[in-house]
C-alpha positions in Angstrom: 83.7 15.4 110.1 79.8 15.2 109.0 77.8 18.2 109.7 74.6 17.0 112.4 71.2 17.7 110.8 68.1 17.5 113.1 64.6 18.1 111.5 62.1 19.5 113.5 58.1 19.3 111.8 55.0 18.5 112.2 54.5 17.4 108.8 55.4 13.4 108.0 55.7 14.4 103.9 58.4 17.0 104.6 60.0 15.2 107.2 60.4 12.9 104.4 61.5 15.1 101.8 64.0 16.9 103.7 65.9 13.6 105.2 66.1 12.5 101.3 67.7 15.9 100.7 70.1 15.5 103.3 71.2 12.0 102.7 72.4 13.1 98.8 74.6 15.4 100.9 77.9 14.9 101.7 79.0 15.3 104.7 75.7 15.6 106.0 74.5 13.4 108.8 70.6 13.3 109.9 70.6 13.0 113.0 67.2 12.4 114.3 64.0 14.4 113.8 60.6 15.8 115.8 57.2 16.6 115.4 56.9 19.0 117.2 58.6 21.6 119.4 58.8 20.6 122.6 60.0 16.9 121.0 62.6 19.4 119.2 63.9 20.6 122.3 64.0 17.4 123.8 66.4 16.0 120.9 68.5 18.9 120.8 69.9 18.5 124.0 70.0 14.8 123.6 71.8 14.6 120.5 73.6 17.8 120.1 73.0 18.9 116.6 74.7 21.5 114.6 72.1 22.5 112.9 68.4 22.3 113.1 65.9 23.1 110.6 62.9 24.1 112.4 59.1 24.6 111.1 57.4 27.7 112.4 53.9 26.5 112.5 54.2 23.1 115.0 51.8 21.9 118.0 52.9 21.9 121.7 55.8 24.7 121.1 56.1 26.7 117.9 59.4 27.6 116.1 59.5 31.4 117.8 58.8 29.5 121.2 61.7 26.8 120.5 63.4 29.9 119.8 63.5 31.4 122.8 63.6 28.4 124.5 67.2 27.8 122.9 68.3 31.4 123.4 67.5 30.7 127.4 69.7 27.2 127.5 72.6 28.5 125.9 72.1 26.0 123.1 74.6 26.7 120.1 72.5 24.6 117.5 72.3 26.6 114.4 68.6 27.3 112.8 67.5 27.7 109.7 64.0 28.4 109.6 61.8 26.1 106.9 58.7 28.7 106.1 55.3 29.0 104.4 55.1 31.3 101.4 52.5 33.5 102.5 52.3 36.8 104.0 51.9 35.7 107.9 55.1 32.9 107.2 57.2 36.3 105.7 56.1 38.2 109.3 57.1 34.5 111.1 60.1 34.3 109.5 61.2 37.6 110.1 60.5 37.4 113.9 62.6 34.6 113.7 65.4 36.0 112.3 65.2 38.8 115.1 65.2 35.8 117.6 68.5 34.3 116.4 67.5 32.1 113.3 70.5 31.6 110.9 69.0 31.8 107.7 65.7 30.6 106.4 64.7 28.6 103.2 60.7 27.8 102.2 58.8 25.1 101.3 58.4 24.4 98.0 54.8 25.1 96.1 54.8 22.3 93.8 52.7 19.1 94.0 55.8 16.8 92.6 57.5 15.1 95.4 60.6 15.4 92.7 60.6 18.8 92.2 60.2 19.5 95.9 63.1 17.6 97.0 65.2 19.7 94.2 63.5 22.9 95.0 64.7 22.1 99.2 67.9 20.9 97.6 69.3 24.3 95.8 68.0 26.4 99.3 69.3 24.2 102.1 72.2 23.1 100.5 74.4 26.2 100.0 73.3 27.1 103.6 74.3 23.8 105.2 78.1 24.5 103.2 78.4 28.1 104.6 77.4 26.3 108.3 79.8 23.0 107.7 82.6 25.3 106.8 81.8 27.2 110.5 82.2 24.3 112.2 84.9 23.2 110.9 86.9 26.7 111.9 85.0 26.2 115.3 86.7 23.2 115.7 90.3 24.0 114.5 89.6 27.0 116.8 88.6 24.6 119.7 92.0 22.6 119.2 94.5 22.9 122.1 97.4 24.1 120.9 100.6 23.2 123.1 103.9 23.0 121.3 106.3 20.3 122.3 108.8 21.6 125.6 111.5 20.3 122.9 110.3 22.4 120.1 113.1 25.1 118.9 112.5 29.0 119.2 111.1 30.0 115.7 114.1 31.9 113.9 113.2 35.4 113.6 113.9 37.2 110.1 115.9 40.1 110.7 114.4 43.5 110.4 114.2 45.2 107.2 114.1 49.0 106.5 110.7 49.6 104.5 110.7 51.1 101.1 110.2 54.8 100.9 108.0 55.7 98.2 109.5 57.4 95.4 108.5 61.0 94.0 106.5 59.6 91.1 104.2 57.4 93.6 103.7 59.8 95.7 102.6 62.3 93.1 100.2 59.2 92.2 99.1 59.0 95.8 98.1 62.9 95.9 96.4 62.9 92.6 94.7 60.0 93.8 93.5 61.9 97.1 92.5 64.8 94.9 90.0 62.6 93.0 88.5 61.4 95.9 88.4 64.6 97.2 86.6 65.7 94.7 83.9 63.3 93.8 80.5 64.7 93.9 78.3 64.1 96.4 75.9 61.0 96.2 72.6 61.2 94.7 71.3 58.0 95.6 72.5 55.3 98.2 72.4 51.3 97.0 72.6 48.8 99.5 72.7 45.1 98.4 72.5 42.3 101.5 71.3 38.4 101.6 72.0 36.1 104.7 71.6 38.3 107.8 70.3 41.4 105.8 66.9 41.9 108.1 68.4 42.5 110.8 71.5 44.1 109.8 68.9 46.7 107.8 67.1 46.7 110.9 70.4 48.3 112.6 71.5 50.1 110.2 68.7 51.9 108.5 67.7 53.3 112.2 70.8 55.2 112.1 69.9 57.3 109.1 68.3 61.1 109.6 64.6 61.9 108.3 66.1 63.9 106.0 68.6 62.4 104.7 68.2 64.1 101.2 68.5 60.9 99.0 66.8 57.8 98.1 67.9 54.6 99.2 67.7 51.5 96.4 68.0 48.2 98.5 68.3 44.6 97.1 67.5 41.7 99.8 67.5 38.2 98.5 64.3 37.2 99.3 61.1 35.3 97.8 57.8 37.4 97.1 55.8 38.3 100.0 58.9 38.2 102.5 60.3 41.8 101.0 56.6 43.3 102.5 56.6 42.0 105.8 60.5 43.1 105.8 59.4 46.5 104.8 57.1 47.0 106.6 59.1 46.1 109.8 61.7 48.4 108.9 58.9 51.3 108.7 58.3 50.8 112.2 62.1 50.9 113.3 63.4 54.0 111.0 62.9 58.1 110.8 63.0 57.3 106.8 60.3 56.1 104.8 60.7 52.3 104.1 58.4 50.7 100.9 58.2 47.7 99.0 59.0 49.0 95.5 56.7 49.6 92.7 56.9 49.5 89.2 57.1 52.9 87.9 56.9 54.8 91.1 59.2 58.1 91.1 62.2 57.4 93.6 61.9 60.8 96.0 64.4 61.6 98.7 64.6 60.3 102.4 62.4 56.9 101.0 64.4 53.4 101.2 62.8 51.2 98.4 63.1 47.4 98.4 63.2 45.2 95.4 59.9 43.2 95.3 61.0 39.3 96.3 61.1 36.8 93.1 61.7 40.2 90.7 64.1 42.4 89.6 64.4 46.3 90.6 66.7 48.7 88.2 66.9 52.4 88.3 65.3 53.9 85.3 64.5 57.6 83.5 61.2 59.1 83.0 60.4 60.7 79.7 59.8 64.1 82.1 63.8 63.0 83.4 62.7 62.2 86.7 63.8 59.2 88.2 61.7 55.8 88.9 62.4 52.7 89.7 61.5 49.6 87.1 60.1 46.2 88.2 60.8 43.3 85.5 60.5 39.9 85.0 63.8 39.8 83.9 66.0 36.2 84.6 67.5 35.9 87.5 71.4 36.8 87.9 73.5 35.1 90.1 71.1 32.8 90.7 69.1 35.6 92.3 65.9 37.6 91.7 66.4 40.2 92.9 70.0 40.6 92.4 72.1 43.7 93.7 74.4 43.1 89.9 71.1 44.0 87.8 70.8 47.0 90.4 73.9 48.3 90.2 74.4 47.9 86.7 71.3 50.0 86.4 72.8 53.2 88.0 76.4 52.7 86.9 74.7 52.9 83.3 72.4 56.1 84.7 73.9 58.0 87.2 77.7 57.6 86.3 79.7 58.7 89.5 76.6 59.8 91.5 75.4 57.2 93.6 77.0 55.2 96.7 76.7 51.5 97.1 76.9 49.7 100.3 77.8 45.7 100.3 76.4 43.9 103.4 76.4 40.0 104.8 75.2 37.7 102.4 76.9 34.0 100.7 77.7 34.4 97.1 79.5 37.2 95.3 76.0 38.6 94.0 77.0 42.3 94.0 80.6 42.3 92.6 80.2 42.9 89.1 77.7 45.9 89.5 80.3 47.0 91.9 83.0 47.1 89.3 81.2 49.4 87.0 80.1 51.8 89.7 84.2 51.6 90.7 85.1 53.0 87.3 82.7 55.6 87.3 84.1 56.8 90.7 81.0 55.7 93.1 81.9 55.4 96.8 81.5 51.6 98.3 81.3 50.7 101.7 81.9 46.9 102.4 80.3 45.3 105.9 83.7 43.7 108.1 83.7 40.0 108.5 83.4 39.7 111.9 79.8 41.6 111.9 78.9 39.7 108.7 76.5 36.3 109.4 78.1 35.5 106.6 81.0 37.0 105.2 80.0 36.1 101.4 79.2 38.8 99.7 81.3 41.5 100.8 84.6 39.7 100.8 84.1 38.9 97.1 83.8 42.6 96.4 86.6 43.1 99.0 89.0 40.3 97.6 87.8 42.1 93.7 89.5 45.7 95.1 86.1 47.1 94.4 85.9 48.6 97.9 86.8 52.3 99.6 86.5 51.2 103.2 85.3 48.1 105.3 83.5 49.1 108.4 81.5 46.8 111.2 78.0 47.0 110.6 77.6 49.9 113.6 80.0 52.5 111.9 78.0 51.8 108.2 74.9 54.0 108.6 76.8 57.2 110.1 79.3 56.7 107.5 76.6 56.4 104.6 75.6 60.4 106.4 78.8 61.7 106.4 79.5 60.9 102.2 76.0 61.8 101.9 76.7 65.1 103.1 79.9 65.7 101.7 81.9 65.0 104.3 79.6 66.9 107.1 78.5 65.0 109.8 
C-alpha cells in the first residue's frame, strides 16, 4: 500500500522539486498538490491524504491557519511542516509543532536544482518511512478480526511452576541493589530528543523546580536558528533558566543549555576546573549535528558516574552509544515509553541495547529526573 503525499505551496519551483523527490520514492504516491491554503484544505478532504507537507508562509490561509483548521475537522492527515531557515521560520515552525505538526524539514539554501532535490530527499525521506510504517499498523489495527465459528479452541499449555532463584542470584540481585543504592547523586542532567522533542521539552522542563541544583545539557536535532527560537520558547514556559549554548560559557546550576542547531555541544574542563560547555565544528555523528553520542561521550569521559541522561522521542538510535559508556560508569538513564513517544526511535534503540534503568511516559520523566536529583527526596 503507497503512502498518499499531498504538497501544499505557494511556490511553483518547490512544488516541483518536492513531487520529483517523491516520485524516486517507493511506495510513495503524490497525490495532488495546492498553492495555497485554503486550496490545501480543499484537497485534503477531497482526496484524503496521509500525509501533507505544508508551507508556512502561503496566501489566502497560512500553514498555522490550515493548522487549526484541520485540528477543528477532525482531519487525520499527517503534517510535516516544509520551513524557511531564518529566525521568524524557526518561531513558525515551532508554533506549528505546538499546533499538531508531525515533524518538520526545511528548504534547501542552495541555487542547484540538483542539490535541492537531494538536500529535500535525505529530510523528507526518513520521515515519510517512520509515517508509512504508521499507517501500515493503522491499518492492520483497522482490520476486523472475526475467527471462523468452525475455528478450534486454541490449546492451552499447561501451567508451569516458575523457577525460584537460587542463593547465588539472589546474592547477585542484592549486590546489585546495593550499587544502585549507592550511586552518587547526579551532577548534571543530559537529555537527548529529535522528532517531537519541542514539545515534549515543553512539558517536561516545566515540571522541573527553580532550584533544581544542576545543569541541564540538552541535544535537539535541529538546524541553526531553530535551537534559539526553541530556547527561547522554553524560557517563557519553565522556573529554570533555558539558553542557547555558548562556546566557552561556564555551565552553572538550575540553567538548561541547548546545543546550537548545525554544531556540536560537549562538556569540557576549564583550566580553573570549572566546568563549560564547548561548541565545535566537529563532523556530524549519526548523521546529526548536534548529536546526543558526541554529548554523552563527552561526560562519560568527564564526569564518570556523575551525571543522568534522559532519552526522549526521536527516529534513529542517535543516543545509544553515549548511553553505553555512561551505563558502565554507573550513570542513571531514563528512557521516554512508546506510547508518549511521536516517534518511538530513539529510545527503543537504547531500550532494545539494555542501556536503560527505567522507561516512564513522558508525564512521570521530569518528577523522576527531581527525585534522582535529590537522592531519592522528592
Amino acid at each position: 500500500m503507497s503512502l498518499r503525499v499531498l504538497i501544499a505551496d505557494d511556490s511553483a519551483l518547490f512544488r516541483r522539486a518536492i513531487s520529483d523527490v517523491l516520485a524516486a520514492l517507493p511506495e510513495v504516491e503524490l497525490v495532488g498538490s495546492a498553492a495555497n491554503g485554503r486550496l490545501a484544505l480543499q484537497k485534503v478532504r477531497e482526496l484524503k491524504p496521509d500525509v501533507l507537507t505544508l508551507d508556512l508562509e502561503m496566501p489566502e490561509i497560512d500553514g498555522l491557519g490550515v493548522l487549526d483548521a484541520l485540528r477543528q475537522t477532525g482531519d487525520k492527515v499527517a503534517v510535516i511542516v516544509v520551513s524557511a531557515l531564518t529566525r521568524r521560520g524557526g518561531d513558525l515552525t515551532l508554533r506549528a509543532l505546538e499546533k499538531g505538526a508531525f515533524d518538520f524539514i526545511t528548504k534547501p539554501d542552495t541555487t542547484s536544482a540538483e542539490e535541492s532535490r537531494a538536500a529535500i530527499r535525505r529530510e523528507l525521506a526518513p520521515r515519510l518511512r517512520t509515517l508509512g510504517h504508521r499507517v501500515a499498523v493503522r491499518d492492520i489495527l483497522n482490520r476486523p478480526t472475526h475467527p471462523p465459528a468452525s475455528a478450534a479452541a486454541p490449546r492451552v499449555a499447561p501451567l508451569r511452576a516458575e523457577a525460584v532463584p537460587s542463593s547465588a542470584e539472589l546474592s547477585g540481585i542484592a549486590s546489585r541493589m546495593n550499587r544502585l543504592a549507592a550511586t552518587n547523586k547526579p551532577e548534571l542532567v543530559l537529555v537527548g530528543v529529535s522528532t517531537g522533542g519541542p514539545n515534549a521539552l515543553a512539558k517536561m522542563l516545566p515540571q522541573l523546580p527553580r532550584d533544581i541544583g544542576v545543569p541541564i545539557l540538552i541535544v535537539q536535532h535541529m538546524p541553526p536558528v531553530f535551537t534559539q527560537s526553541l530556547a527561547d520558547s522554553l524560557a517563557a514556559r519553565c522556573g529554570v533558566r533555558v539558553r542557547e549554548a555558548a562556546h566557552g560559557e561556564p555551565l552553572v546550576p538550575n540553567t538548561a543549555y541547548i546545543a546550537p542547531g548545525g554544531r556540536q555541544m560537549r562538556l569540557a574542563i576549564a583550566p580553573d576546573g570549572s566546568r563549560i560547555a564547548q561548541i565545535t565544528d566537529d563532523p556530524p555523528e549519526n548523521n546529526c549535528r548536534p548529536s546526543v553520542d558526541y554529548l554523552f561521550r563527552s561526560v562519560a569521559n568527564l564526569l564518570p558516574g556523575r551525571a543522568m541522561a534522559v532519552i526522549l522521542t526521536g527516529m534513529g538510535n542517535d543516543g545509544t552509544l553515549g548511553l553505553r559508556l555512561l551505563k558502565r560508569q554507573g550513570c542513571f538513564v531514563i528512557a521516554q515509553d512508546e506510547a508518549s513517544c511521536v516517534v518511538y526511535g530513539m529510545p527503543k534503540s537504547a531500550v532494545d541495547a539494555g542501556v536503560t534503568d527505567v522507561i516512564l511516559p513522558l508525564e512521570a520523566i521530569g518528577g523522576r529526573i527531581v527525585t534522582t536529583v535529590r537522592g531519592g527526596k522528592a
